[in-house]
OpenMM code with the backbone's topology and positions (N, CA, C; nanometers):
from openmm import Vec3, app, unit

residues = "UNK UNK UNK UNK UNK UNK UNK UNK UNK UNK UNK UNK UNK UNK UNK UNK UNK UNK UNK UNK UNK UNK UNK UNK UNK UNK UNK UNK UNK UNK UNK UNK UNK UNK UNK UNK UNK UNK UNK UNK UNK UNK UNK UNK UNK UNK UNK UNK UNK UNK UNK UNK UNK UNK UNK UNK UNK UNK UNK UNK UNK UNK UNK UNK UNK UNK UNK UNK UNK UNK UNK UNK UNK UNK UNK UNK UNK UNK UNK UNK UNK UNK UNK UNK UNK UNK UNK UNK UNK UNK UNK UNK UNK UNK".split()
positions = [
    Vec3(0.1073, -0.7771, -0.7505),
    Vec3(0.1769, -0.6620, -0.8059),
    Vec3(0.3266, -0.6887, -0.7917),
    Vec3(0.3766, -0.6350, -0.9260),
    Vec3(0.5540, -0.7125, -0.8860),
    Vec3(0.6111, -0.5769, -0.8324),
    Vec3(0.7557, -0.5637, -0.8391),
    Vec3(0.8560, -0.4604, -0.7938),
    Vec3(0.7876, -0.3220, -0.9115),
    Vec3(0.7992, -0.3666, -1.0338),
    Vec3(0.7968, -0.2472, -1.1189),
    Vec3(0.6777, -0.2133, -1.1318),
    Vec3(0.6094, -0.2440, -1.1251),
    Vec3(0.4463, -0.2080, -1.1103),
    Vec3(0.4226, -0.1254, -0.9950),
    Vec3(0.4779, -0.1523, -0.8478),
    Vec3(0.4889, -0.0988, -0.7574),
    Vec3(0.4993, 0.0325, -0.7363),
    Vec3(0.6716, 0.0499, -0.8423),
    Vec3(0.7575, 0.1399, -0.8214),
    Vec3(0.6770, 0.2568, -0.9491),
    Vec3(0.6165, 0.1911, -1.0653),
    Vec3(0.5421, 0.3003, -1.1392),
    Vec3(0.4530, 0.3779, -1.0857),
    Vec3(0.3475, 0.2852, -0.9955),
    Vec3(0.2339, 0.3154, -0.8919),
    Vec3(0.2933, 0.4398, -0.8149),
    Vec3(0.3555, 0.4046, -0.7327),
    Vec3(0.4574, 0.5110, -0.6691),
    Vec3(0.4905, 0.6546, -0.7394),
    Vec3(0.5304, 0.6164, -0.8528),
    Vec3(0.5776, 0.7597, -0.9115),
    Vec3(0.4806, 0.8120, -0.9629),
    Vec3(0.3808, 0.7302, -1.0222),
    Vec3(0.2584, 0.8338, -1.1211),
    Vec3(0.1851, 0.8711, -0.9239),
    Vec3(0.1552, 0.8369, -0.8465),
    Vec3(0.0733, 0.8784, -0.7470),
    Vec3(0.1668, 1.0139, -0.7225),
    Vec3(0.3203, 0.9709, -0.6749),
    Vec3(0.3736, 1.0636, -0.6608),
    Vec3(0.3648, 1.2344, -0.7521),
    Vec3(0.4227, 1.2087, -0.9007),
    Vec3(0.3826, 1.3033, -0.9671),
    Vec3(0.2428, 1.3481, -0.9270),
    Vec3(0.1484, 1.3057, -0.9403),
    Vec3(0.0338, 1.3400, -0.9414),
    Vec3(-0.0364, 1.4154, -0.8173),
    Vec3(0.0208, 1.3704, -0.7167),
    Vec3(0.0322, 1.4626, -0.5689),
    Vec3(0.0938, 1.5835, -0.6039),
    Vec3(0.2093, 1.6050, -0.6523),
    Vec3(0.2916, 1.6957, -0.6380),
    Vec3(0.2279, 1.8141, -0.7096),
    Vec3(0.1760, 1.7843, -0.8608),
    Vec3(0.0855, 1.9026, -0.8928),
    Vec3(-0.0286, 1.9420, -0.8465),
    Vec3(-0.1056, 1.8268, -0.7328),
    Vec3(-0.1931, 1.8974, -0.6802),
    Vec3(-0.1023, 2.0208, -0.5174),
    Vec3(-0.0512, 1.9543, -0.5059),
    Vec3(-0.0223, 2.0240, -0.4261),
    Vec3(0.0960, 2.2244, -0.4263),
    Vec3(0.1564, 2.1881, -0.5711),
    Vec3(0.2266, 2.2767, -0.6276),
    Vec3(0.1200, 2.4556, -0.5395),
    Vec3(0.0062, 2.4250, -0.5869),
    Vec3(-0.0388, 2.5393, -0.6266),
    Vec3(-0.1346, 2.5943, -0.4935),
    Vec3(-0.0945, 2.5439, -0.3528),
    Vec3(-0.1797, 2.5445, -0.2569),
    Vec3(-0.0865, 2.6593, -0.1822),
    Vec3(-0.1533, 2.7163, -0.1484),
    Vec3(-0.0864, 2.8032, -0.0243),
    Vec3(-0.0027, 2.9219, -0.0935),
    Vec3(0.0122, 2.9242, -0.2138),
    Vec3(0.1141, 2.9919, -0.3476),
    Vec3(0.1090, 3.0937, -0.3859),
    Vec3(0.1958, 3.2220, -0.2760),
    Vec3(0.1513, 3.4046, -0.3041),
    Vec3(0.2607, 3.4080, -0.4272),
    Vec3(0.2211, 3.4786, -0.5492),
    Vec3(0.3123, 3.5216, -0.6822),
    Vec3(0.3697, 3.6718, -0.6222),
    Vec3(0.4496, 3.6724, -0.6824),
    Vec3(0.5669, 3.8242, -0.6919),
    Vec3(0.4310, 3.9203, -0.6493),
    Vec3(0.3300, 3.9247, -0.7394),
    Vec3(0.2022, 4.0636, -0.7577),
    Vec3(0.2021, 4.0395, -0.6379),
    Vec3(0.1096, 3.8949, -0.5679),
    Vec3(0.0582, 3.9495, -0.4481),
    Vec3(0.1629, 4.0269, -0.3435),
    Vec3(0.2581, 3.9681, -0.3488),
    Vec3(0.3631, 4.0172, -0.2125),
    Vec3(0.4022, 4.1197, -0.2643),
    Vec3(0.3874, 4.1996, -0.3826),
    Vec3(0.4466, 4.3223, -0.4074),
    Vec3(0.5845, 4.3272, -0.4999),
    Vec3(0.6537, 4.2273, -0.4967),
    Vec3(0.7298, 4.2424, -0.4996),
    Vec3(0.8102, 4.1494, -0.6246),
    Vec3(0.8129, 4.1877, -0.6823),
    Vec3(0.8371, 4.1180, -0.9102),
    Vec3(0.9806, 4.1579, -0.8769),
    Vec3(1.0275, 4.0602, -0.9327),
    Vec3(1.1864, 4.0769, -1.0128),
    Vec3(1.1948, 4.0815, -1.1677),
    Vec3(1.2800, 4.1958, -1.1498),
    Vec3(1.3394, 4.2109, -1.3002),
    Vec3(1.3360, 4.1197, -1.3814),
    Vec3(1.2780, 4.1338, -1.5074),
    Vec3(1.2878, 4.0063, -1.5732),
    Vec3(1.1786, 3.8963, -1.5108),
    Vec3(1.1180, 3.8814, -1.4487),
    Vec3(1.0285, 3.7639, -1.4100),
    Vec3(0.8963, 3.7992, -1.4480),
    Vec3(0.7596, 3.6792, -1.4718),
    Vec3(0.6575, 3.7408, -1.4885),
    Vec3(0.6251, 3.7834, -1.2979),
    Vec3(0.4942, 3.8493, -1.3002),
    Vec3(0.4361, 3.8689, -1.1755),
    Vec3(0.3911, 3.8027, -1.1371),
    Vec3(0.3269, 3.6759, -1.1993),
    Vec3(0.2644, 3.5673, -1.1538),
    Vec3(0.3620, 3.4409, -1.1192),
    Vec3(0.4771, 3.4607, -1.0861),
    Vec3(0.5853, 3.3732, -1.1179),
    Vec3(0.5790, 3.3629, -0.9136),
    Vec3(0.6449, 3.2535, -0.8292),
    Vec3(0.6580, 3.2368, -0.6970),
    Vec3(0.7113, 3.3019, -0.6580),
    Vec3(0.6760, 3.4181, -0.4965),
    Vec3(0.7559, 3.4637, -0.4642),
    Vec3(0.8339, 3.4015, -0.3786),
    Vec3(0.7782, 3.2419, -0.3334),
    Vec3(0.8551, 3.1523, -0.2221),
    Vec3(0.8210, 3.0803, -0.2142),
    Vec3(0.8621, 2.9689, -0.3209),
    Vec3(0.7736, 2.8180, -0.3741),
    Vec3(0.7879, 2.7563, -0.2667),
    Vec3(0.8934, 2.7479, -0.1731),
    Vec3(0.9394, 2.6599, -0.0732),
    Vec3(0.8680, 2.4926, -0.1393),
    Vec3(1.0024, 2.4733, -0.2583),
    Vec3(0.9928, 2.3209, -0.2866),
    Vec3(0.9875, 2.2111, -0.2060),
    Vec3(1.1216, 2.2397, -0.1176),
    Vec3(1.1470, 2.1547, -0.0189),
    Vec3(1.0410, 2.0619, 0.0960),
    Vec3(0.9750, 2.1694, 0.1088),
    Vec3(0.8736, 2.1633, 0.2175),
    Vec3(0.7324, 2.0714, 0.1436),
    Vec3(0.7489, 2.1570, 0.0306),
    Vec3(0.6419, 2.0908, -0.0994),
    Vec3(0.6595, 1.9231, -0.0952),
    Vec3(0.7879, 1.9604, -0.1391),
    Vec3(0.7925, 1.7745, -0.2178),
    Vec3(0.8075, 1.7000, -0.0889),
    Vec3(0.8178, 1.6971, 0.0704),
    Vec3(0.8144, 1.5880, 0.1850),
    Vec3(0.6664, 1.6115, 0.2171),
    Vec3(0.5974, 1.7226, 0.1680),
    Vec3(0.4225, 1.7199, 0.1915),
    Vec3(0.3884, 1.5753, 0.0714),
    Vec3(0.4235, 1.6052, -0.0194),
    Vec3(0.4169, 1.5036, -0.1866),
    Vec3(0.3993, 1.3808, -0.1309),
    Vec3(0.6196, 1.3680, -0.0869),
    Vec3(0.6042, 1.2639, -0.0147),
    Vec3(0.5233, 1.1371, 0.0535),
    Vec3(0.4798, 1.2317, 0.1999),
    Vec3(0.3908, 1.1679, 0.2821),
    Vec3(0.2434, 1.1321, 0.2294),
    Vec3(0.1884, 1.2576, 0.1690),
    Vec3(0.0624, 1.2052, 0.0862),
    Vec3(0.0413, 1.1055, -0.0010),
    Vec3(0.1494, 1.0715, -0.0736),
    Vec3(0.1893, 0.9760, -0.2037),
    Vec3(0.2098, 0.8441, -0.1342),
    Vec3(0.2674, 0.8625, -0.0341),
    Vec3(0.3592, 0.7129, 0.0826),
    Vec3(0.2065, 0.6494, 0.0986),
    Vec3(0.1257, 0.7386, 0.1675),
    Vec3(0.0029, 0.6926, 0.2534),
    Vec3(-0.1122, 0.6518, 0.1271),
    Vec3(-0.1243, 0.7061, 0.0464),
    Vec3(-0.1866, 0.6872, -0.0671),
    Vec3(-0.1348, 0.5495, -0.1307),
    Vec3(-0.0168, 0.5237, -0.1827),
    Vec3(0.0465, 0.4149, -0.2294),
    Vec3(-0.0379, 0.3031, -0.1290),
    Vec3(0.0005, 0.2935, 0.0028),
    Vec3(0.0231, 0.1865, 0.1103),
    Vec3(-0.1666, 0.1470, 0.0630),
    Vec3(-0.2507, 0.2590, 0.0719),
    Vec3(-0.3853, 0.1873, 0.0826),
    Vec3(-0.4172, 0.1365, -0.0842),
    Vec3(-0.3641, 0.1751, -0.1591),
    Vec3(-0.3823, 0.1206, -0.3174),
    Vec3(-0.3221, -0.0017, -0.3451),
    Vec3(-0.2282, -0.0007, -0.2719),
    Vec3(-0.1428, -0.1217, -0.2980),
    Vec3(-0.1580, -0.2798, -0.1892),
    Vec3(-0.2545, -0.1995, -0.0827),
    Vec3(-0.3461, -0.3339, -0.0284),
    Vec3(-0.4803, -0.3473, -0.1049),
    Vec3(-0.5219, -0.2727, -0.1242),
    Vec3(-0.6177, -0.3161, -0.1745),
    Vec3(-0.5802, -0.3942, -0.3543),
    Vec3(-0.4969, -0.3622, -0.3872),
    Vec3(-0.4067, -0.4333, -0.4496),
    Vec3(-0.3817, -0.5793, -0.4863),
    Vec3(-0.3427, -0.6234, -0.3804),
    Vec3(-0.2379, -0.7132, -0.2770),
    Vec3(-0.3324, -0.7846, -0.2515),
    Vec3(-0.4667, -0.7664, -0.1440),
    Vec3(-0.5571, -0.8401, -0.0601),
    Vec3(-0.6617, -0.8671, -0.1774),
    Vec3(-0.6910, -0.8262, -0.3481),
    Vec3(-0.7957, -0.8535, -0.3347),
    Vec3(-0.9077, -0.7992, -0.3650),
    Vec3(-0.9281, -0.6845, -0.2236),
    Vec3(-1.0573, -0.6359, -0.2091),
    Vec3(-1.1255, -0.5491, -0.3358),
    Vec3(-1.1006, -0.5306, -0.4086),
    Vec3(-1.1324, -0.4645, -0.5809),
    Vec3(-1.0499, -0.5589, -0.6329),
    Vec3(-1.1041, -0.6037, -0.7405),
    Vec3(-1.0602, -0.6691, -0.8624),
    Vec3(-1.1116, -0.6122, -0.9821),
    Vec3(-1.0568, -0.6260, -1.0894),
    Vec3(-1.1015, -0.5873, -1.1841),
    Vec3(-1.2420, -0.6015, -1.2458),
    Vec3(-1.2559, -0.7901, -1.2099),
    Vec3(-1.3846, -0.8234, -1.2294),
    Vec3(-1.5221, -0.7381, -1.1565),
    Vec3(-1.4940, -0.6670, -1.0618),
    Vec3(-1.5474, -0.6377, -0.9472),
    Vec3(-1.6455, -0.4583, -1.0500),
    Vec3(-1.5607, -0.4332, -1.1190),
    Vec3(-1.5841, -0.3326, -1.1947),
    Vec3(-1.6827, -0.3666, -1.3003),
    Vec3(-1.8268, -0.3345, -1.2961),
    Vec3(-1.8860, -0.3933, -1.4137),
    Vec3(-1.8622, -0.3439, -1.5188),
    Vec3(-1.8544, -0.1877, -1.5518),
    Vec3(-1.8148, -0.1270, -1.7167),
    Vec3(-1.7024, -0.2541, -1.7501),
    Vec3(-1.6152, -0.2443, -1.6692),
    Vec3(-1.4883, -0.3544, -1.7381),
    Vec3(-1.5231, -0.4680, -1.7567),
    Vec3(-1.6489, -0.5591, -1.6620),
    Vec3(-1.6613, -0.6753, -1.6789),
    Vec3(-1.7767, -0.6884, -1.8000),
    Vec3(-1.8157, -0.5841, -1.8474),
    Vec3(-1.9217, -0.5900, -2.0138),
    Vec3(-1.8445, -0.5698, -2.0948),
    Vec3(-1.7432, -0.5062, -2.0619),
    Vec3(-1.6253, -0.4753, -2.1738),
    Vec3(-1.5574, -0.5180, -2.2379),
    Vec3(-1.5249, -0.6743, -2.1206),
    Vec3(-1.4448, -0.7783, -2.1547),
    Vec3(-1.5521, -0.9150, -2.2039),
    Vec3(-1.7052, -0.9253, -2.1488),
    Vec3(-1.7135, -0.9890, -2.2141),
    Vec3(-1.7830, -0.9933, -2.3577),
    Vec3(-1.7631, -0.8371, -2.3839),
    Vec3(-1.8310, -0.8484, -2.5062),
    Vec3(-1.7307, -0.8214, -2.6397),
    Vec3(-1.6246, -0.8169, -2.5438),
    Vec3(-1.4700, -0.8233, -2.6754),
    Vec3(-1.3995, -0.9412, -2.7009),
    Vec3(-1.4152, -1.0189, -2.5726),
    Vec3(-1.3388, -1.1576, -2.5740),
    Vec3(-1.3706, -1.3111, -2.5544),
    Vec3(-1.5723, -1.2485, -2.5302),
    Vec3(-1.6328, -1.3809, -2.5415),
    Vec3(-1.7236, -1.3738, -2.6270),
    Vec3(-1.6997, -1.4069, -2.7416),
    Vec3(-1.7642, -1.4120, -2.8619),
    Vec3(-1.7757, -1.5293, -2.8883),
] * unit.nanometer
topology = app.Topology()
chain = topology.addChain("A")
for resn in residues:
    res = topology.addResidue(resn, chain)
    for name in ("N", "CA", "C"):
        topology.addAtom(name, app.Element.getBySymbol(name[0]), res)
């Protein structure tokens, strides 16, 4: 795996943490009572991003590290996948 492959790995895991995690723990304006003018009710009453995205973070870090050995070492290969390995040889060994 080179640098940019890495660094994509990284960000799609990343993104992809982050919306699971967006919506965990997440009281809207209704539940707490309490809507602002102009906002829907279902809108955050206290997204606390901050806290969100170093949860993202760490989940994404630790996630990366075991994808990217198994990666690295080997231990899954593509070949290793049979749908892919009928896939390929029935497209490219003709």
């Amino acid at each position: 795996m080179n640098i940019v492959s890495g660094i994509l790995l990284y960000a799609v895991l990343w993104f992809w943490t982050l919306f699971m995690v967006l919506p965990v723990r997440l009281k809207s304006q209704a539940d707490t009572g309490d809507v602002t003018l102009g906002t829907a009710a279902s809108a955050p009453a206290d997204p606390q991003i901050a806290k969100r995205m170093i949860i993202t973070t760490v989940i994404a870090s630790v996630v990366f590290a075991i994808v990217a050995t198994i990666i690295i070492t080997e231990t899954v290969t593509l070949s290793d996948l049979s749908f892919f390995s009928d896939w390929m040889r029935s497209h490219y060994h003709r």
